[in-house]
BALUM-983025 format. One record per residue: residue number from 1; residue in one letter; x, y, z of N, C-alpha, C, O in turn. Coordinates in steps of 0.001 Angstrom, whole numbers. Example, Ala and Ser with C-alpha at 12.3 -4.5 7.8 and 13.67 -1.06 7.14 Angstrom:
BEGIN
ATOM  seq  type      n_X      n_Y      n_Z     ca_X     ca_Y     ca_Z      c_X      c_Y      c_Z      o_X      o_Y      o_Z
ATOM    1     A    13190    -5690     7800    12300    -4500     7800    13200    -3300     7800    14236    -3319     8465
ATOM    2     S    12850    -2250     7080    13670    -1060     7140    12900       30     7870    13409     1138     8039
//
This chain:
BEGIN
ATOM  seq  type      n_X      n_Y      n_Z     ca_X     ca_Y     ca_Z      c_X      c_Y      c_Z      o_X      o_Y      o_Z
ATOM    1     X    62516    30954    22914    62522    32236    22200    62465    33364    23211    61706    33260    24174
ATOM    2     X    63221    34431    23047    63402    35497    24274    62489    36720    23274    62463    36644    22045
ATOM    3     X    62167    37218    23632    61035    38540    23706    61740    39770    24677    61973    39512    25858
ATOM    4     X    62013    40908    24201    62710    41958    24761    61362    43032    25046    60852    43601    24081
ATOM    5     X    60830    43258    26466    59855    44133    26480    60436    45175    27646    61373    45075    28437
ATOM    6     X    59440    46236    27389    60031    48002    28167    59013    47897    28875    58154    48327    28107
ATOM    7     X    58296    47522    30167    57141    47808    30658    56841    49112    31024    57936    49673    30983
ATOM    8     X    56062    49875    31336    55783    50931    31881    55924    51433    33335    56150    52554    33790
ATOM    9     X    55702    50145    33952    55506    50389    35445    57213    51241    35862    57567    52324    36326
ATOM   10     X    58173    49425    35140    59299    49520    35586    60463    50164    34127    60715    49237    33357
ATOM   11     X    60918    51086    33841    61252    51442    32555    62627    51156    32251    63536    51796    31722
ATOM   12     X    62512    50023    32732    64692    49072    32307    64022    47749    31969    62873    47347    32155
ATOM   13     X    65135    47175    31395    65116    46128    30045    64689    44993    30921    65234    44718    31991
ATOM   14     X    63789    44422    30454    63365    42974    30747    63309    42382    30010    63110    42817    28876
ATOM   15     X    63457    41040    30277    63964    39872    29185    62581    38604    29722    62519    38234    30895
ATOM   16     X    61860    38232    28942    60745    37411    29536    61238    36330    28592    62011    36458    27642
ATOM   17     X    60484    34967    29156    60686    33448    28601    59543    33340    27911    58779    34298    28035
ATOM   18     X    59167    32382    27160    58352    32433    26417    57563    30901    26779    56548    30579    26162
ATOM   19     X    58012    30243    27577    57422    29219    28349    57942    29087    29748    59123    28985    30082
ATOM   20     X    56994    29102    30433    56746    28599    31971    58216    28147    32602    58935    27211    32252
ATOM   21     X    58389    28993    33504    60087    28252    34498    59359    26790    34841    58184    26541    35111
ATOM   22     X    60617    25857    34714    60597    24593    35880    60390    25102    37205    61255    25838    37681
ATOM   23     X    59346    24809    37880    59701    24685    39461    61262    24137    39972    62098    23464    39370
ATOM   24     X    61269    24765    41428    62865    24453    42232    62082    23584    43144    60881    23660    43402
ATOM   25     X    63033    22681    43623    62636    21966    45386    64004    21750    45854    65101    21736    45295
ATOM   26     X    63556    21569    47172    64353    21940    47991    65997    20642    48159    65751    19436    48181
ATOM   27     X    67079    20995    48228    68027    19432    48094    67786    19175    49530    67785    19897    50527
ATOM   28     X    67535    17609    49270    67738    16847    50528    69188    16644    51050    70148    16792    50294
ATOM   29     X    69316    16334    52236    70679    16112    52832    71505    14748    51821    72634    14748    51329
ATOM   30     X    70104    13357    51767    70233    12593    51162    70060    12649    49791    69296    13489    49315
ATOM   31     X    70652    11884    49105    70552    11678    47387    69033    11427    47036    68718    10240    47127
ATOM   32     X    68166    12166    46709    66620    11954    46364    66472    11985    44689    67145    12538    43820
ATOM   33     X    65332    11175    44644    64770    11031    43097    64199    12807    42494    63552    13546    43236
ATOM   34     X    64519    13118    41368    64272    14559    40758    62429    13877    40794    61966    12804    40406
ATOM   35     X    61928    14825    41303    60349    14935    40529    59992    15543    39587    60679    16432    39085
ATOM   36     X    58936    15220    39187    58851    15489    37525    58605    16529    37504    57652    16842    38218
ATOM   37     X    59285    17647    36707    59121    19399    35978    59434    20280    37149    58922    21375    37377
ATOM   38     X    61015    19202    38390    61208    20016    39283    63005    20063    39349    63723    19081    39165
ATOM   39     X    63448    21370    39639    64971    21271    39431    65157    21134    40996    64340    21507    41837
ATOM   40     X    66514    20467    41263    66697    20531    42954    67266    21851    42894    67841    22166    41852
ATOM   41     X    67191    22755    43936    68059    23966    44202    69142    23667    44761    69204    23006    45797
ATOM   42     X    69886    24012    44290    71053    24010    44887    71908    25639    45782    71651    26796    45451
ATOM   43     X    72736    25299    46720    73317    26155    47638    74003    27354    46279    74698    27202    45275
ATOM   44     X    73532    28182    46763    73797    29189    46316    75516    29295    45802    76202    28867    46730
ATOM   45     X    76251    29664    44803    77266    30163    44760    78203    30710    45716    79235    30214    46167
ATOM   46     X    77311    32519    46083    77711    33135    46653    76444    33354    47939    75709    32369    48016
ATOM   47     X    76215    34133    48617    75638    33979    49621    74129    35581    49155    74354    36780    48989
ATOM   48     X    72932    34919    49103    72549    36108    48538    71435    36456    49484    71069    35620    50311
ATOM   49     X    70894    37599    49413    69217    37917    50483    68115    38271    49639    68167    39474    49381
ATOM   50     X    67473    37893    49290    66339    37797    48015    64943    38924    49104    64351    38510    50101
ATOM   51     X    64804    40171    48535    63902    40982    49210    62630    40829    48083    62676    41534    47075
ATOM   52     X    61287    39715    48322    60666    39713    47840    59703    41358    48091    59881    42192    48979
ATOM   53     X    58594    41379    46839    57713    42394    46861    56601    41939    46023    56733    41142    45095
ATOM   54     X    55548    42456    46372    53928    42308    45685    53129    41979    46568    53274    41668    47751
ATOM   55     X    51732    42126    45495    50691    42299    46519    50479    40591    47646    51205    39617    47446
ATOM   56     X    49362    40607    48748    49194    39913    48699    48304    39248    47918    47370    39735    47281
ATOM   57     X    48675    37981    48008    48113    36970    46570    48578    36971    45990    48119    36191    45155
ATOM   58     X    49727    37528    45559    50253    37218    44843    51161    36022    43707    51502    35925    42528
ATOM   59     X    51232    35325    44913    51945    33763    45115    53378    34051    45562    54256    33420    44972
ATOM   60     X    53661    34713    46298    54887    34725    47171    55829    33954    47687    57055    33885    47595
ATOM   61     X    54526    33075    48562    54966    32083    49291    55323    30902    48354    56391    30303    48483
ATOM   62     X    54279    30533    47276    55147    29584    46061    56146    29755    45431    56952    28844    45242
ATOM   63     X    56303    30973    44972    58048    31533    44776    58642    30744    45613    59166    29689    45259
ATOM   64     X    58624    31166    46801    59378    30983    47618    59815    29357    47336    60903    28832    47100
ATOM   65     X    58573    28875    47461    58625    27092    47581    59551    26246    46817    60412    25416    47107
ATOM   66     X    58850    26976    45244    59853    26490    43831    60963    26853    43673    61798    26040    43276
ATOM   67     X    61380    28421    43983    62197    29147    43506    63827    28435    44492    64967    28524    44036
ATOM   68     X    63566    27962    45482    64584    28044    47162    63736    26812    47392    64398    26329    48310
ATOM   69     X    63009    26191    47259    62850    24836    48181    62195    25438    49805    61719    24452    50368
ATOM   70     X    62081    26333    50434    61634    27134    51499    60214    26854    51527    59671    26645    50442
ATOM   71     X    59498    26812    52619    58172    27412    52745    58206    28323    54221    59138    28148    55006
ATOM   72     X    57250    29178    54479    57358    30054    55224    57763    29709    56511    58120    30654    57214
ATOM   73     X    57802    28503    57036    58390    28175    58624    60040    28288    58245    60556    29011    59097
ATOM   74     X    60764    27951    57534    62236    27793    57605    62729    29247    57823    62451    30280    57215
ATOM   75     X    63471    29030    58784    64437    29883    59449    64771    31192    58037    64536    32399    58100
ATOM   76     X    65239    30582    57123    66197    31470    56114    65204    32468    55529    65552    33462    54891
ATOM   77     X    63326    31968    55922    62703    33254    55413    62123    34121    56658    61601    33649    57669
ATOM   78     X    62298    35286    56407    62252    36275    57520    60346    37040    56827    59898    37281    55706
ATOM   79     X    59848    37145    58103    58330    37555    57148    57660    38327    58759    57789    37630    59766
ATOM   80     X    57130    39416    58881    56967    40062    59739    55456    39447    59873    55302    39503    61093
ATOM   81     X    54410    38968    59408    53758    38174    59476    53856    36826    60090    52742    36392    60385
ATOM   82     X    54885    35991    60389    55448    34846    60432    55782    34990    62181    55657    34144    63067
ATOM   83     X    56312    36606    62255    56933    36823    64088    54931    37076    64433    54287    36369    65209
ATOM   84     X    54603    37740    63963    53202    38662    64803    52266    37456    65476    51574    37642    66476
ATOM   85     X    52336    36537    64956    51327    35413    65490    52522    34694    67090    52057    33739    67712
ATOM   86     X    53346    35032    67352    53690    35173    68957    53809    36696    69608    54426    36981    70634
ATOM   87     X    53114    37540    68811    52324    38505    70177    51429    38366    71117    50298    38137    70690
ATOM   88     X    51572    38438    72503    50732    38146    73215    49506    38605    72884    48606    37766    72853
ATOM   89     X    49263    39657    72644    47225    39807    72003    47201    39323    70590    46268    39782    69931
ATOM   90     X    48154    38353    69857    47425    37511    68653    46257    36625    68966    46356    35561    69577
ATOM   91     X    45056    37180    68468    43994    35924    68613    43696    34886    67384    42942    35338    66523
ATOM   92     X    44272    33319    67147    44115    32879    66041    42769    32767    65231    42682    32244    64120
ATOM   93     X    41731    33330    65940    40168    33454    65583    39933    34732    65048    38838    34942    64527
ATOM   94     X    40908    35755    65098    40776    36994    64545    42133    37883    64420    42596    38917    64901
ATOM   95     X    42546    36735    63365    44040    37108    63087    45167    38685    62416    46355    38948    62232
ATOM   96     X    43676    39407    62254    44357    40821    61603    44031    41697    62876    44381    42877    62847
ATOM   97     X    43443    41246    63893    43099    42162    64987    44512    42808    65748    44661    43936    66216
ATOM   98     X    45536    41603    65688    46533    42426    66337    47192    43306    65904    48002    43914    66605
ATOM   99     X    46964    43584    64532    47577    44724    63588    47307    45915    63993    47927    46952    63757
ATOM  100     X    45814    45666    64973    45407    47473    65503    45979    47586    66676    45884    48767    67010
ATOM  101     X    46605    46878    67596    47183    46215    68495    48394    47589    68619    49550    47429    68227
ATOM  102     X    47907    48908    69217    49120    49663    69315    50730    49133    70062    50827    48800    71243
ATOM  103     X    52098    49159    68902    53199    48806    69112    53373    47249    68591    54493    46764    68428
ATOM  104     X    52207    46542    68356    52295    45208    67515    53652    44774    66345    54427    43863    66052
ATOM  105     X    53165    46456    65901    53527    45977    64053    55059    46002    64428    55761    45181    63838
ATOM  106     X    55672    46856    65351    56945    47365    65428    57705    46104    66519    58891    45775    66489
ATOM  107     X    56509    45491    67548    57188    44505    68277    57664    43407    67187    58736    42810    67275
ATOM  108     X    56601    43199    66016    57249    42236    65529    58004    42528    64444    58472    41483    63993
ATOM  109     X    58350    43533    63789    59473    43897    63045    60843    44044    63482    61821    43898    62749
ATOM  110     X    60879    44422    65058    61951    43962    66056    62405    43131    65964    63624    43217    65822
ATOM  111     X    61752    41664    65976    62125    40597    65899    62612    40204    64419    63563    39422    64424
ATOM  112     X    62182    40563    63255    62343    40362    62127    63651    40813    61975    64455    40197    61276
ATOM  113     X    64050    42262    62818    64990    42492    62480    66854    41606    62933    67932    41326    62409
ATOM  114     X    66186    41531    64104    67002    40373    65092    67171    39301    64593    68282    38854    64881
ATOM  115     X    66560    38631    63941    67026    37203    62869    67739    37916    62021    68884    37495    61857
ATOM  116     X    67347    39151    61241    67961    39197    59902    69430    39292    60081    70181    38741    59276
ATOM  117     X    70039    40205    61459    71281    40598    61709    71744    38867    61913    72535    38476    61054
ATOM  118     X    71435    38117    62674    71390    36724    63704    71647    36227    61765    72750    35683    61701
ATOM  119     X    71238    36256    60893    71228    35589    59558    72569    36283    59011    73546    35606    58689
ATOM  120     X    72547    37575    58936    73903    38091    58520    75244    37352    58915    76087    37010    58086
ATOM  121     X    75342    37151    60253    76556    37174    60906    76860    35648    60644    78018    35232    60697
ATOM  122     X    75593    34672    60305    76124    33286    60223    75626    33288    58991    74463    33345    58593
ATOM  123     X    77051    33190    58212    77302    32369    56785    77008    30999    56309    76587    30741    55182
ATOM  124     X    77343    29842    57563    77333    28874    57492    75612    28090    57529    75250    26955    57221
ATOM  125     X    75033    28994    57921    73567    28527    58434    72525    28941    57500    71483    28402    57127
ATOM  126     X    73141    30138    57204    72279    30818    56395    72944    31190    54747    72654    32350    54453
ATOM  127     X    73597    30614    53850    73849    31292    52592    73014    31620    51501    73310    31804    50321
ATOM  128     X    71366    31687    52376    70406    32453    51128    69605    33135    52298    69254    32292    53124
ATOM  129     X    69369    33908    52485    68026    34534    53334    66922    35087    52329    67248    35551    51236
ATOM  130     X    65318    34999    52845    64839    35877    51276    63596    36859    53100    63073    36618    54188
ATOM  131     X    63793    37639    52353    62681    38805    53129    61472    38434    52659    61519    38263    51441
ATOM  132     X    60386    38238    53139    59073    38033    52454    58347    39254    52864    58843    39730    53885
ATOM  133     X    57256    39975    52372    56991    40964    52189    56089    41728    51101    56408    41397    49959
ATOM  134     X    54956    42743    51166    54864    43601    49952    55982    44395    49614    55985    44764    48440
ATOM  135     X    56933    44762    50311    58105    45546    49675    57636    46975    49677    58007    47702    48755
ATOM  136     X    56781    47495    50717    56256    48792    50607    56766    49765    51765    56292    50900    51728
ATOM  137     X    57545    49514    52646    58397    49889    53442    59628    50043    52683    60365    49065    52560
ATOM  138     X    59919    51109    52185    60645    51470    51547    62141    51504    52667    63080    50713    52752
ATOM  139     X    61881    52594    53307    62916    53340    54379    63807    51502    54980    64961    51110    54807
ATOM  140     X    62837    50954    55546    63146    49771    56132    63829    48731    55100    64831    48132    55491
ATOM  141     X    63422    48534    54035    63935    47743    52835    65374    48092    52550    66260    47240    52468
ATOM  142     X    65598    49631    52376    66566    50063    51759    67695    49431    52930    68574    48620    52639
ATOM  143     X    67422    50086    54533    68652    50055    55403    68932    48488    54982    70040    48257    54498
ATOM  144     X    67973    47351    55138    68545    46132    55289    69046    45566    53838    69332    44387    53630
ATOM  145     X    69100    46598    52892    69519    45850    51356    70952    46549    51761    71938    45813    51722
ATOM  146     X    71151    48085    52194    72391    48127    52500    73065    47103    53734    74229    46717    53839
ATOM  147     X    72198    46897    54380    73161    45880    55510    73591    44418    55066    74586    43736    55312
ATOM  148     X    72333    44188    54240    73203    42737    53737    73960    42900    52269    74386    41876    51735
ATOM  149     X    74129    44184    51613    75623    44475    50317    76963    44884    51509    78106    44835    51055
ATOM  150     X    76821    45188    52663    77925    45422    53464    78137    44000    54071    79350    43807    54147
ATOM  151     X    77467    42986    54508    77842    41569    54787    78625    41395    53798    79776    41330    54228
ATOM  152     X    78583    41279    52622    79063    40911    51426    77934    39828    50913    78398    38814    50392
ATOM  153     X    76481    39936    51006    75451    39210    49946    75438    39737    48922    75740    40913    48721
ATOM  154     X    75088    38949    48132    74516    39641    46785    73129    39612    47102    72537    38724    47717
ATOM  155     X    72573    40867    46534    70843    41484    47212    70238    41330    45605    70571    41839    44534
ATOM  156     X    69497    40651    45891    68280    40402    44910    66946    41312    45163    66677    41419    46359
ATOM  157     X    66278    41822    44493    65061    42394    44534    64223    41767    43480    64471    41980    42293
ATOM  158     X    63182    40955    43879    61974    39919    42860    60791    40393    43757    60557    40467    44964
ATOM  159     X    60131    40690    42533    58601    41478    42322    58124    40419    41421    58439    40132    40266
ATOM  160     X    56970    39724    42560    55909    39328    41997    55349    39630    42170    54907    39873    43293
ATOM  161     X    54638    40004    40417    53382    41002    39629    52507    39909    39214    52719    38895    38550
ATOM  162     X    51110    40548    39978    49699    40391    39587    49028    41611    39332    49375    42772    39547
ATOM  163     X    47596    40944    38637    46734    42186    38300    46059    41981    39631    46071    40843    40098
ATOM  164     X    45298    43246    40491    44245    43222    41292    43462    42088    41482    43502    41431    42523
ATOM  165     X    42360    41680    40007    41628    41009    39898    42274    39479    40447    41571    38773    41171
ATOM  166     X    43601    39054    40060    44064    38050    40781    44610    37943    42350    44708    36859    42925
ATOM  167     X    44815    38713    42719    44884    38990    44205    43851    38908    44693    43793    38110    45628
ATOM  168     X    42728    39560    44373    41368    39759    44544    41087    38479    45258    40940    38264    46461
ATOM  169     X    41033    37354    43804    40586    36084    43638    41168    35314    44806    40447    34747    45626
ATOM  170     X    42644    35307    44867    43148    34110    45591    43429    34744    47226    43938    34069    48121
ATOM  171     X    43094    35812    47339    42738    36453    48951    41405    35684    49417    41231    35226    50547
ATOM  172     X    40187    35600    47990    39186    34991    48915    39245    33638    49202    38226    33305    49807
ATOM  173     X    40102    32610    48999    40792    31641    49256    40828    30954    50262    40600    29770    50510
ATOM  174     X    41399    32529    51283    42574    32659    52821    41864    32487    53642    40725    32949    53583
ATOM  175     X    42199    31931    54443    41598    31920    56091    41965    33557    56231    41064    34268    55785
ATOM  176     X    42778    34065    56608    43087    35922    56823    42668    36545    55080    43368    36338    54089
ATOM  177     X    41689    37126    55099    41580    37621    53786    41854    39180    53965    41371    39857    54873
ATOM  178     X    42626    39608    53051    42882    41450    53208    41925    42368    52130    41900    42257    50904
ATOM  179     X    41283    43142    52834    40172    43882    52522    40909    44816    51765    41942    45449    51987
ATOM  180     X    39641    44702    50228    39593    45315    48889    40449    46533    49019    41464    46736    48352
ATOM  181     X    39969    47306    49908    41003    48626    50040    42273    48751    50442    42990    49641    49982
ATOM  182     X    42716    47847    51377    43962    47348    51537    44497    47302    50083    45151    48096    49407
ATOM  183     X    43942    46001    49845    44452    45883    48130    44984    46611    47147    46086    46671    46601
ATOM  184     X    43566    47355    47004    44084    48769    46082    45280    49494    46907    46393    49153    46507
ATOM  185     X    45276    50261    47787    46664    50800    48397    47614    50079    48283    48557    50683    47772
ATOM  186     X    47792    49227    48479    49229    48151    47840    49445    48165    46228    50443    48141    45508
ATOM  187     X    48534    48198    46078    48687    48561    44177    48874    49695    44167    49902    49753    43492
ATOM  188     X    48632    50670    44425    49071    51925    43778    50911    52162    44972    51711    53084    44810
ATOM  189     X    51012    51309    45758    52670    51319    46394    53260    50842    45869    54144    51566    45408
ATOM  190     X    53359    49333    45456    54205    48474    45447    54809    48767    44068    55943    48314    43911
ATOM  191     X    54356    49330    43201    55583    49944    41849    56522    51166    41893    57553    51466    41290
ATOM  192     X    55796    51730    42804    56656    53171    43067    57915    52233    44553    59111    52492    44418
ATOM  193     X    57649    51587    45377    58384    50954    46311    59472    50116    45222    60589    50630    45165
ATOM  194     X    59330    49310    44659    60088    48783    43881    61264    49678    42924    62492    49594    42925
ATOM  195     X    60516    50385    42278    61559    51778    41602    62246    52664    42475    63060    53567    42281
ATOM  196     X    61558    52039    43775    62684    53548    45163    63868    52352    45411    65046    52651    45612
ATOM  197     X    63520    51369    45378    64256    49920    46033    65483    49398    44855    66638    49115    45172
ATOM  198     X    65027    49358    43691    65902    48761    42859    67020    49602    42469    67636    49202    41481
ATOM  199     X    67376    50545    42949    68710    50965    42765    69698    50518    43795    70898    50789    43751
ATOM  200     X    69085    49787    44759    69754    49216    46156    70038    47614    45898    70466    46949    46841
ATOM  201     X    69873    47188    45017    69680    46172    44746    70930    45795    43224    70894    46374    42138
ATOM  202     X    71748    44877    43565    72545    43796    42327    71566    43390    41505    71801    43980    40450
ATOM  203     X    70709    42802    41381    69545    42159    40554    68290    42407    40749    67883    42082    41864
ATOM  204     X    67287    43028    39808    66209    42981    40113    65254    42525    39002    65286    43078    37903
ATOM  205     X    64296    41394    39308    63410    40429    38934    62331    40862    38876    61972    41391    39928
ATOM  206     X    61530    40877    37979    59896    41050    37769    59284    39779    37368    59716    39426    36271
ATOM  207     X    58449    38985    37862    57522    37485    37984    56469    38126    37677    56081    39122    38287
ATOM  208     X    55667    37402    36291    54301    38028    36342    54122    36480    36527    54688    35520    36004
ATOM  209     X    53113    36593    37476    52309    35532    38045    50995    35490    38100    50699    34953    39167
ATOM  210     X    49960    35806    37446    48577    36092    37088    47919    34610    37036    46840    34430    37601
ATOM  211     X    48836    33117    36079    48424    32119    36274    48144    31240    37355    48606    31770    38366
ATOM  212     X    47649    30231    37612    47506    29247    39072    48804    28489    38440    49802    28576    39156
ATOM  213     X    48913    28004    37629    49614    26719    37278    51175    27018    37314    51922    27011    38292
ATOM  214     X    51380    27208    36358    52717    27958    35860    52886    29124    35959    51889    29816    35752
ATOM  215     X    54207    29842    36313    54794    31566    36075    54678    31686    34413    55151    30958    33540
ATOM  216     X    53930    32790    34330    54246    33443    32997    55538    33337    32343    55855    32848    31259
ATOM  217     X    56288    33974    33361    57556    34465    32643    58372    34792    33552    57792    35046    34607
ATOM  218     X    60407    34981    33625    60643    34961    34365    61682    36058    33986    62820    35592    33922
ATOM  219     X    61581    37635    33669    62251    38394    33547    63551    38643    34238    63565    38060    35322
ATOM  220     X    64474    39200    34028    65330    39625    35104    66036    40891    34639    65721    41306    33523
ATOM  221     X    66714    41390    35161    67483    42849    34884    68505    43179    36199    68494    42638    37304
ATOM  222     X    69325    44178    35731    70529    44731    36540    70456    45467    36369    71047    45832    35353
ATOM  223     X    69648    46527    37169    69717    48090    36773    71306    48545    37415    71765    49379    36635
ATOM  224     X    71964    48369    38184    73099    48930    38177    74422    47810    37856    75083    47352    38788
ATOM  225     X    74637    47527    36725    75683    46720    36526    77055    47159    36590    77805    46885    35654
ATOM  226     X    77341    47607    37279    78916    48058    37305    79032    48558    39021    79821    49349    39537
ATOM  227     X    77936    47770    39624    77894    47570    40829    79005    47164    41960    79697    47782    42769
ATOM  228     X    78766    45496    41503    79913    44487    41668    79620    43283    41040    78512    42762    40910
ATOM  229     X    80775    42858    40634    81167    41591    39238    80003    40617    39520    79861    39609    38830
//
């Protein structure tokens, strides 16, 4: 049964499920057995760059897992978090320290950026890339949603939405936990970042993910459909 809701945050048409997506995993090279309540992913159609957004805790990285078969080491996800732990002053005993680390954040967005082009140019290696991310770098989001609609990807924008209180929860979890105020400042960004972002974007996805188990729901929308086919 489909349910037609107007949220507030985001004010274009979303379409929610009314039971839980199947999880994705990843296709093996070889012919493997389906596991139970899991679809294999398969190679993309066309070649697309999926610019995730939300807080942390969100469950990102499980998106990622189910959605693409990916977890955060594979090449095809780009995560500025993922480069910073080979800065020379990363200490793995005090892993947010290099963030104060003047020129850190930018050495390793350098690098983020250098795969992403290094991902553009090879089709063959790469026909899904997904950005991992809060999606609150707006300026930076936008250039690389235009650089990969000029590759010729199709650019996805998926926002996975939690409430605070669940971020809250599954931050205290983490070995790196991000402090309450952090938090809140990402909540009051990451909806206004998303509404600056989704006009740059072929598809854009809202995941409310509040549960451990299952996704709520798995909205989707095209705010500009007359984009390209």
């Amino acid at each position: 049964m489909l349910v037609v809701l107007l949220p507030a945050a985001l004010p274009s048409l979303v379409v929610r499920t009314a039971s839980p997506v199947a999880p994705f995993c990843a296709r093996s090279p070889a012919p493997a057995p389906r596991a139970s309540g899991c679809v294999l992913a398969e190679r993309p159609r066309r070649r697309e760059a999926i610019f995730l957004a939300g807080l942390p805790g969100s469950g990102k990285t499980r998106v990622i897992k189910q959605r693409f078969g990916f977890t955060r080491d594979d090449a095809s996800v780009l995560d500025l978090d993922k480069e910073i732990v080979h800065h020379p002053n990363y200490d793995p005993e005090s892993m947010a320290a290099v963030y104060d680390v003047p020129g850190a954040y930018e050495w390793a967005d350098e690098r983020v950026e250098r795969a992403f082009r290094a991902a553009l140019a090879d089709p063959d290696a790469f026909p899904r890339i997904v950005l991992d991310g809060t999606g609150t770098k707006v300026k930076r989001r936008l250039d690389r949603m235009a650089a990969a609609r000029e590759a010729g990807l199709w650019v996805k924008l998926l926002y996975v939405r939690v409430k605070l209180k669940t971020a809250l929860r599954r931050n205290g979890k983490r070995r790196r936990q991000v402090p309450l105020e952090t938090l809140q400042l990402y909540q009051r960004l990451v909806d206004a970042a998303v509404a600056a972002e989704k006009g740059a974007a072929d598809e854009v996805e809202v995941l409310d993910n509040d549960t451990d188990r299952a996704f709520t729901g798995v909205p989707s929308l095209r705010p500009n459909p007359n984009k390209r086919p």
